[in-house]
N, C-alpha and C positions, 0 to 999 in steps of 0.2 A: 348615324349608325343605328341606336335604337327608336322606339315610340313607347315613349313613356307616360303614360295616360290612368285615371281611375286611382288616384293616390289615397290609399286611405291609413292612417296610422292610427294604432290601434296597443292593447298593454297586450304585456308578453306575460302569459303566469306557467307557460311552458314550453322547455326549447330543449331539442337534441345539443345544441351550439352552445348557449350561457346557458348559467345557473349563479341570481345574483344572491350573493350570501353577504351578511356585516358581521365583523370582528369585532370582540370587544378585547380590550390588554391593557396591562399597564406598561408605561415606558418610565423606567429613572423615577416610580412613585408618583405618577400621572395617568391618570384612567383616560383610554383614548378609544377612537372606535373609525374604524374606515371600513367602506361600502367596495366590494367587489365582485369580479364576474368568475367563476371556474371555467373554461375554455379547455379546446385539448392542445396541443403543442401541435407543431407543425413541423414540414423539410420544406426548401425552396433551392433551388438548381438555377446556376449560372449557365445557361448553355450558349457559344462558341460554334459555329458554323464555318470549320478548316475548309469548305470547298470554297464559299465564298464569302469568309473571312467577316462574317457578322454575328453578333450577338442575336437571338435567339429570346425574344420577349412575348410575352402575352398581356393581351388587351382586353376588357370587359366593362359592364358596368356594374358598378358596386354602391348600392342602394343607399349605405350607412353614409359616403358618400355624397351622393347627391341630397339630402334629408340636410346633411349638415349646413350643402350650399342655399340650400332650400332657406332652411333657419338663419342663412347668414342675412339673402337680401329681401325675402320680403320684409314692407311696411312694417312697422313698431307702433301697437294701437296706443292714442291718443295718453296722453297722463290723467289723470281721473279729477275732475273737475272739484274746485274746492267746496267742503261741506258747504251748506246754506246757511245762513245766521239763525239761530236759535229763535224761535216762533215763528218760522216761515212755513206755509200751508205743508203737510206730503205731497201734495199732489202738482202743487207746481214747484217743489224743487223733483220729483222722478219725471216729468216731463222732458225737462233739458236730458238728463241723461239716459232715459229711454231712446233719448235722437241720437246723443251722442254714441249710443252703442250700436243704432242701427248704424250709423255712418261709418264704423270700426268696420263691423262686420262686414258690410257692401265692400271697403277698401280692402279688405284682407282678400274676400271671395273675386273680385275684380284683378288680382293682382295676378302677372302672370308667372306660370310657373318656369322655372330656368329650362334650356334646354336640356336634352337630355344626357349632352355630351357633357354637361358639367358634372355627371356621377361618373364616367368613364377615367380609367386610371390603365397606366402602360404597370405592368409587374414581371417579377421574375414566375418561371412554372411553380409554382407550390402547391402541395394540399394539407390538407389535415393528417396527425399522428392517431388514424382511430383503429387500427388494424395491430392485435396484440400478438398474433400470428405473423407478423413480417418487421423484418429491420428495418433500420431507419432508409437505407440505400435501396432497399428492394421497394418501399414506398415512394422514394423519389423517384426511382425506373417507374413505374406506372404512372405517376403524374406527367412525366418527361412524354410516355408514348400516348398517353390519354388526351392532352393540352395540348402537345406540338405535333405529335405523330413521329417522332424518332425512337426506335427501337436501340436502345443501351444498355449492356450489361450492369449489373449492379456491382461488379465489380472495377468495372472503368468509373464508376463515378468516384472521384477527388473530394473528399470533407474540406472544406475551409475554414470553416470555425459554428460555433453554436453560440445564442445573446437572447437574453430575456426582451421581451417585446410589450409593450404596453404596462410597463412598472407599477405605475397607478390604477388601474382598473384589473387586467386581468394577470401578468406579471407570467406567462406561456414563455416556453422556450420554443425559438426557434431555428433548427439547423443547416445548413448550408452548402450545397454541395458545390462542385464545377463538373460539366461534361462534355467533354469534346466531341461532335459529330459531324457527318459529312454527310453528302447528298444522299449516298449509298446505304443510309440507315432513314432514311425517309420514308416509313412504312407505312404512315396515312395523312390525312390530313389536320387531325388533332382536331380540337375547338372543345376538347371536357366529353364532358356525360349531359347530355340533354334529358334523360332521367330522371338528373341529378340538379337539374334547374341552370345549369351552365351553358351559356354562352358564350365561346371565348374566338378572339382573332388572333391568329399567330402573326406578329411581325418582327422584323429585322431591321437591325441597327447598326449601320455599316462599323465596323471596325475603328475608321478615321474619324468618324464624328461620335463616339462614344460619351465621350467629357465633355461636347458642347452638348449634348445630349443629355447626360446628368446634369449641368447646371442651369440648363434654361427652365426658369421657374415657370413660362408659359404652359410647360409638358406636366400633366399631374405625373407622378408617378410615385414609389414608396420607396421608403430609405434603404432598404435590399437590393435596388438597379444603382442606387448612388455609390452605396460601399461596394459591392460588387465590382463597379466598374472601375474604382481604384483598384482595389485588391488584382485584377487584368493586369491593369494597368502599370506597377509595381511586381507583380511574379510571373507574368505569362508575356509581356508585351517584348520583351529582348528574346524571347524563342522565334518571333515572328518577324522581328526586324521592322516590326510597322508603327509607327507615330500615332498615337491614339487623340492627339490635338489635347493637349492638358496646357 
């Protein structure tokens, strides 16, 4: 899908996105302190394709993502050789581990890196809450026509519920919409703002394979297409009369 190539990470001491702050509190007469991120809140849309009866997803690659698959499998450098006995030359106990390190090193840079579909993740349409000029529905319509290319009034979109996301680190709300569309609101072809550094694939998710769809762990995907796809499943699937395979 993508090429992902030239990896270089690097510290962040400034970001439109995070802003990492530490708390300090007391709890119950116990001084405590936790590290977190300021973020903005979000809307994400379940969309429902009534012409042919499929869910409405989008595809990308998400860097934070692969970074972490990254950190999962490469090589773990050596354990550090034990001190030398007391009166041993400097020079020939740094010897061994001058090798020892170059051999880390060689292993790590040798190693290859994951493909690049390992950062790739199936999600619902979402974007960011950074527009204090528009409601939460009038933001979802734009992501809804920007991402998939369905043109939706902000007032056909259905709220579902709103649930804080990332509790330990950034603790963002995010809220939730449903929207029903059919062919006949298919105004472009979506894929984000290349702008905007986005790249996205619109795909579809037949109807009947939904929930083998949420639970096959082989598919990345985020907890918003799992809940989502019950919540269907449970208040929209007897409007349709159609078996969603649960």
């Amino acid at each position: 899908m993508e090429q992902i190539n030239n990896i270089e990470v690097v510290p962040c001491t400034n970001s439109n996105y995070l802003k990492p702050f530490r708390v300090h509190y007391n709890q119950n007469g116990t001084k405590k302190s936790w590290d977190f991120m300021r973020t903005h809140d979000s809307v994400s849309v379940l969309i429902f394709n009534t012409t042919s009866h499929c869910f409405v997803l989008v595809k990308q690659f998400r860097p934070a993502v692969y970074m972490c698959e990254w950190e999962r499998t490469k090589p773990q450098p050596p354990e550090p050789a034990e001190q030398a006995e007391e009166g041993v030359a400097s020079a020939e106990a740094a010897a061994p581990e001058s090798q020892a390190g170059q051999a880390a090193s060689a292993g790590e840079s040798s190693s290859p890196e994951p493909p690049a579909s390992a950062g790739v993740t199936y999600e619902l349409c979402a974007g960011l809450v950074d527009k204090p000029d528009l409601s939460l529905e009038e933001i979802a319509r734009q992501e809804v026509l920007e991402e998939c290319g369905y043109d939706v009034p902000a007032s056909k979109l259905r709220r579902i519920t709103s649930y804080r996301s990332g509790v330990g680190v950034t603790g963002s709300k995010q809220t939730m919409f449903y929207a029903e569309v059919s062919d006949e609101n298919r105004v472009g072809e979506g894929g984000g703002e290349p702008q905007e550094g986005e790249l996205i694939e619109v795909v579809k998710v037949p109807l009947h394979e939904a929930m083998m769809f949420a639970y096959d762990e082989s598919i990345p995907k985020t907890m918003g297409v799992i809940f989502s796809f019950i919540w269907f499943h449970n208040n929209m699937s007897p409007k349709y009369k159609i078996s969603t395979n649960v």
